[in-house]
C-alpha positions as CSV (number, residue, x, y, z in Angstrom):
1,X,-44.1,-43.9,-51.7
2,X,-42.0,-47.2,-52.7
3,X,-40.3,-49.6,-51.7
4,X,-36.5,-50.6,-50.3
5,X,-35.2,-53.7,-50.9
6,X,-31.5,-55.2,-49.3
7,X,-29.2,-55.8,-52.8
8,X,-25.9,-57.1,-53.3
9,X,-24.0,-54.4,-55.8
10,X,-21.5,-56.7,-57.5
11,X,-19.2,-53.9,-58.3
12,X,-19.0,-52.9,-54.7
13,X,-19.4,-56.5,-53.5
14,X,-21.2,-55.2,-50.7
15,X,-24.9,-55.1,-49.6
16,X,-26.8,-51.9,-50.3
17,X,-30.2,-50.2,-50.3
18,X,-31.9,-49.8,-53.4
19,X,-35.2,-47.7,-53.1
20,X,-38.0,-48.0,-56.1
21,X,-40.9,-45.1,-56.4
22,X,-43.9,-46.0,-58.3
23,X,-44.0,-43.9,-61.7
24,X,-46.1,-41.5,-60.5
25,X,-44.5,-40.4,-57.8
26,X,-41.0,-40.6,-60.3
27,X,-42.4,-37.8,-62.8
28,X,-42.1,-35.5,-60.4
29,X,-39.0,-33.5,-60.6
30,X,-38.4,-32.5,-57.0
31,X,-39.3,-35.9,-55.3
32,X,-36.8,-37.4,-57.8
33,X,-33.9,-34.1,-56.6
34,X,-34.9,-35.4,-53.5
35,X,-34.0,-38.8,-53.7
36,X,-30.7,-37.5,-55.5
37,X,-29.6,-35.3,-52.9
38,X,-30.0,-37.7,-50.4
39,X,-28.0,-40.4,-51.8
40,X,-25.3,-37.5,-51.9
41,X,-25.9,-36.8,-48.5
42,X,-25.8,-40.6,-47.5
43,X,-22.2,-40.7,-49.4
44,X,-20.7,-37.1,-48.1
45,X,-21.3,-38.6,-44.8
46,X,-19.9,-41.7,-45.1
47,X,-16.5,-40.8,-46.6
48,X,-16.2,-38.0,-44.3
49,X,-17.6,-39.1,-40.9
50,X,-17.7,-42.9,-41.3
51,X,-14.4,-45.1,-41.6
52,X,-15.3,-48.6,-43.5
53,X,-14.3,-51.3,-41.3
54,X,-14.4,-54.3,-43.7
């Protein structure tokens, strides 16, 4: 489906995941709602179950 590759994001200065599709799999509209709903997932759970400890 793609691949995930370990990324520093400056702004955050913290390592993060950062998941590519190929193009193909990109033009479609609910694999790419997909992908957005789970990186809102992934955050909803992290402010609201997780506490940062660094």
């Amino acid at each position: 489906m793609g691949r995930v590759y370990r990324v520093l994001d400056k702004k955050l200065k913290e390592e993060i995941a950062l998941k590519l599709i190929k193009p193909e799999i990109a033009s479609d509209k609910k694999t790419v709602e997909r992908f957005s709903n789970e990186l809102k997932n992934y955050k909803n759970f992290l402010f609201e179950l997780v506490t940062n400890l660094s």
